[in-house]
N, C-alpha and C positions, 0 to 999 in steps of 0.2 A: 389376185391380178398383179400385184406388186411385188410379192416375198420372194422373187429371184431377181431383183431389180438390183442393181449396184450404188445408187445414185441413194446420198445424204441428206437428207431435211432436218432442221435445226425445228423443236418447237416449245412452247410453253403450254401448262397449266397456271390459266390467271386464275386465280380465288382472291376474293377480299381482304385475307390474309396474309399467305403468301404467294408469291412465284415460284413455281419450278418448270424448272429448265432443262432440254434432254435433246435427245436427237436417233432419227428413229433410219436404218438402209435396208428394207427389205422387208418389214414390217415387223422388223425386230430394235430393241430397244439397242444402244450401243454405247452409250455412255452413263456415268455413274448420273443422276439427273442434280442438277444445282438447285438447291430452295433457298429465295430470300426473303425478304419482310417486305411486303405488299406499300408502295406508297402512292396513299390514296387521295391526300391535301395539298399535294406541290405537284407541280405538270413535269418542271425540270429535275427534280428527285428521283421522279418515277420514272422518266426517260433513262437517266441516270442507271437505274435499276434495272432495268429492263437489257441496258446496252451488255454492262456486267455481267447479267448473267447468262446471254448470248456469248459474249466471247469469251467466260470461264467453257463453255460447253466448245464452243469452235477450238479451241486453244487444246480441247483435250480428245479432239477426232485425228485420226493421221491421214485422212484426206479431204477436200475442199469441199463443204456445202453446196448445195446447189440453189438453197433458198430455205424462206425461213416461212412458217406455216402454224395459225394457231387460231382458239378460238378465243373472245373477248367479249365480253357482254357489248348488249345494243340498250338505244336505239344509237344506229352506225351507218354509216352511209361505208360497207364492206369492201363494194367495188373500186375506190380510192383509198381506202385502208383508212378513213376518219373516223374516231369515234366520238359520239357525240354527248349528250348532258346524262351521267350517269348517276343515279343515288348515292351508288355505294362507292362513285369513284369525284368527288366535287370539283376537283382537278380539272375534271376535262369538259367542264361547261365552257360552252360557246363553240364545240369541236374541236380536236385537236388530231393534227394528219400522221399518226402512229406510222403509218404502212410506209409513206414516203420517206418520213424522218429512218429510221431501221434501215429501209433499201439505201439511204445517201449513206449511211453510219459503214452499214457491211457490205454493200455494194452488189447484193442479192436482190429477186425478186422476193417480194413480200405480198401472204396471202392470209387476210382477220378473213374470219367469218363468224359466225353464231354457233355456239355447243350443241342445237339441234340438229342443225345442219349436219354439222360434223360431228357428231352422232349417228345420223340416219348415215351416211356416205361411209361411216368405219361399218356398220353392222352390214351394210349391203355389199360391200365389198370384200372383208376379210371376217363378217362377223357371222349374226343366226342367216342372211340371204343363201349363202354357199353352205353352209353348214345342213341347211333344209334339204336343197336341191341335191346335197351328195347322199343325205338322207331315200330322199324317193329314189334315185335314183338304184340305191339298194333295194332297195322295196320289189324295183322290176316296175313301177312307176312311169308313162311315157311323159307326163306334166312337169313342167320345172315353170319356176318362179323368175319374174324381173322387177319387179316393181316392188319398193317398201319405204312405210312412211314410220320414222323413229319418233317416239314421244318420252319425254323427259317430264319426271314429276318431281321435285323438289320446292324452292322457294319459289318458280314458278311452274309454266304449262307449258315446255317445249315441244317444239317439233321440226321434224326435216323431211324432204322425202324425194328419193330417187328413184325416179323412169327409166329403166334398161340401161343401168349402168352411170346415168347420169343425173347430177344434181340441179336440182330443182330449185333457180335464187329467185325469177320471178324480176321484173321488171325495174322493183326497186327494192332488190332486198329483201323484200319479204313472202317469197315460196313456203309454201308451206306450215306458214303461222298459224295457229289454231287456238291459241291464248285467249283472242278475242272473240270467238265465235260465243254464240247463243248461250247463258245459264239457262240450264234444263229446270232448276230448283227457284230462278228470280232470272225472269228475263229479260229483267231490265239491267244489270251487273255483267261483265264480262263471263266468260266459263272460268278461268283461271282462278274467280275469287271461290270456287268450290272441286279446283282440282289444284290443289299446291298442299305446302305446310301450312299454311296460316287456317285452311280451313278444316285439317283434318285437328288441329288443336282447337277451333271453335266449335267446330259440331262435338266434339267430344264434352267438352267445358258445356253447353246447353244442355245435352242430354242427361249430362250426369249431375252437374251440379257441382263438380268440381272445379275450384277456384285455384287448385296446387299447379302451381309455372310445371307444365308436362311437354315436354318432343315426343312426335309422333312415335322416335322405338321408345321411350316409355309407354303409350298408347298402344302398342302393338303388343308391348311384355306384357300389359294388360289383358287384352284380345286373346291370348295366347294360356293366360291364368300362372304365367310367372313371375306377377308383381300383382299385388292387392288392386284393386276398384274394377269399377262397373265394367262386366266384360261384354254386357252386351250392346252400351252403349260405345266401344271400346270399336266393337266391327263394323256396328252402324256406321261412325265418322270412316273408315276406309270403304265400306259399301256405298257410302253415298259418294266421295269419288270415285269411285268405279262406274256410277250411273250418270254420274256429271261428263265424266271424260268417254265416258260415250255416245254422248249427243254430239260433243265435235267430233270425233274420230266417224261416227256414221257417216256425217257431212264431207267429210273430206275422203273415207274410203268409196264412196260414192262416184269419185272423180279418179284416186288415184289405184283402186281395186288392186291392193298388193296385200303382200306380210304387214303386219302392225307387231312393232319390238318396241318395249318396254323398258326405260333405264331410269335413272336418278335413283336420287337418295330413297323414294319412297317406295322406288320398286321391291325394295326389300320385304315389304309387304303385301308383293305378289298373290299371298295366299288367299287373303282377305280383300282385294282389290277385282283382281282375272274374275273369279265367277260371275262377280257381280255386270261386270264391264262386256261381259262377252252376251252374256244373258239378255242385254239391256241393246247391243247392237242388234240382236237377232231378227225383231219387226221392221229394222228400215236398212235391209241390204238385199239385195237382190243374192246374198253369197250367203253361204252359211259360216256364220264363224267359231271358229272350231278355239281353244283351250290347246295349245301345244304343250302345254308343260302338265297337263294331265294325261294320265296313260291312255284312257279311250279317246280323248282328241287329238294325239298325234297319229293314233293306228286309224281312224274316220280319214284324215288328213291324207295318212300317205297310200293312205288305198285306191287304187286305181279300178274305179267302175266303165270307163270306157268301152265303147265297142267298134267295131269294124264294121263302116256302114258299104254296102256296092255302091258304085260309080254307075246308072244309068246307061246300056247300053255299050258298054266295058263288061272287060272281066277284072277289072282294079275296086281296090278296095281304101274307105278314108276312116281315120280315126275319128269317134267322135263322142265328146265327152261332155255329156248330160250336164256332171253333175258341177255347181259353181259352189266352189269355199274357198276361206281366207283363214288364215293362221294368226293368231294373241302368243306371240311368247314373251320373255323376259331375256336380255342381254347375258351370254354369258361369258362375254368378253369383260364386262364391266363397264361400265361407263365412261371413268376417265380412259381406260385403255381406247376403246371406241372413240371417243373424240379424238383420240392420237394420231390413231390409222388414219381417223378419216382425214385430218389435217395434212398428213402424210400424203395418202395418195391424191388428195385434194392438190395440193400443189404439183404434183409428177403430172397429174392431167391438167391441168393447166401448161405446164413449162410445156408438153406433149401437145398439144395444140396450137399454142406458137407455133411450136417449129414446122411444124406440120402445114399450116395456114402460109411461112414464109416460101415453098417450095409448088 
């Protein structure tokens, strides 16, 4: 939608650790990216750090911004760029107005949002959304796709999900949340406490009895039988997220009936996750969900069973297509890239709707 666009967006990648800094015109990268050291205990430090490595990055475009666009962990009140009491950030307890302070400093519009968000909005716009449809499209396919909800599995449960083009923030910020939905496994606990990292390291630690400090890609090199211990307690802890993050995603595909794409850290373990998670959708969708990244569910997927029904006292004829499915794939833009784009065009459609709304 954007990669013949001329127009500049300044963005960062926040992690706990570090900042980096880049800037993206056409949905391509343009500058070397700046990384600094995350400052997570002083509010005017981290401003400090924040301004820096904005304008090492402006300082090194040869033409002018147009705004600055990124994601930042929540809870956040987005829509005035505040962010609010963060764990990993203690700085910014009692809220702190990120978005205003940046726009007074650079003198740009300034756009936070959430990495689900902007996640879901980079894969729908430059990621697997156009990637599928140019897919069918070969096919000889008459179906294209609008609609996709992105989930992110790592330290938590993200999610994001845009309607034909457009993102989904939801009244107060929170479009698309699926964190807190129903645990399928204790339904009295959020879902998130059996779809993140913390739970694929506990169900692993109970099944097996191992007490060794393990991340889930050790877990996985397990699962996989390229590192010693229990491998079939090793698939279990990622099959049981698979069945967990499938009780919220039924719940919510139920509403937003699109693609469902796959990112974070623990996507990487795709293998041992997808089967389980697609399998486990299958009793509560009215669609059949199909496995993209296996060879007989993308060929099921982009097969075109349709037919030509008559028009009733006409000689015309209308398409019509039985058959309802929904696509499980995996990001293969990557994740951080995807949060970029979508940061990216997230801001262009904003600026693009001002102006639009002023005429």
């Amino acid at each position: 939608m954007y990669e013949k666009d001329t127009r500049t967006v300044m963005t960062l990648d926040a992690g706990g650790t570090n900042f980096v800094f880049s800037a993206i015109r056409g949905c391509e990268e343009v500058v070397t990216p700046v990384r600094l050291d995350a400052v997570t205990d002083n509010v005017d430090r981290c401003l400090e750090v924040l301004v820096d490595g904005f304008r090492q990055v402006k300082n090194a475009l040869t033409e002018e911004p147009v705004a600055i666009s990124f994601a930042f962990p929540g809870p956040a009140d987005y829509e005035a760029g505040i962010i609010g009491d963060l764990p990993n950030f203690p700085c910014f307890r009692g809220g702190v107005a990120m978005g205003p302070y940046l726009s007074e400093v650079f003198q740009l519009p300034v756009y936070i949002n959430n990495d689900g968000n902007l996640f879901a909005y980079g894969e729908a716009l430059a990621g697997a959304l156009p990637a599928l449809n140019k897919a069918l499209e070969e096919a000889g396919s008459t179906h294209r796709c609008k609609n996709l909800l992105g989930i992110t599995l790592g330290t938590g449960f993200g999610a994001g999900v845009v309607l034909d083009g457009t993102l989904l923030k939801g009244d107060n910020g929170c479009g698309g949340d699926v964190w807190l939905m129903r645990n399928v496994f204790t339904p009295s606990i959020i879902a998130e406490e059996n779809v993140s990292i913390r739970a694929v390291k506990r169900v692993y630690r109970e099944l097996s009895g191992d007490t060794t400090p393990l991340e889930p890609k050790d877990i996985f090199e397990i699962a996989d039988g390229t590192r010693p211990g229990d491998v079939a307690a090793a698939k279990e802890s990622f099959r049981r997220l698979g069945v967990a993050a499938a009780d919220a995603i039924a719940h919510a595909l139920d509403i937003v009936d699109g693609l469902v794409v796959m990112g974070g850290g623990l996507s990487g373990a795709s293998a041992y996750i997808l089967p389980a998670l697609t399998e486990a959708l299958g009793p509560w969708l009215q669609m059949e969900p199909l496995d993209l990244t296996s060879e007989d569910g993308l060929r099921r997927f982009l097969e075109d069973r349709s037919e030509l029904i008559p028009v009733p006292g006409t000689s015309r004829s209308v398409r019509y297509r039985k058959e309802k499915k929904t696509g499980i794939t995996v990001s293969r833009l990557g994740t951080s890239k995807a949060v970029a784009l979508g940061a990216y065009a997230y801001a262009l459609s904003q600026i693009d709707q001002t102006n639009k709304s002023k005429y």
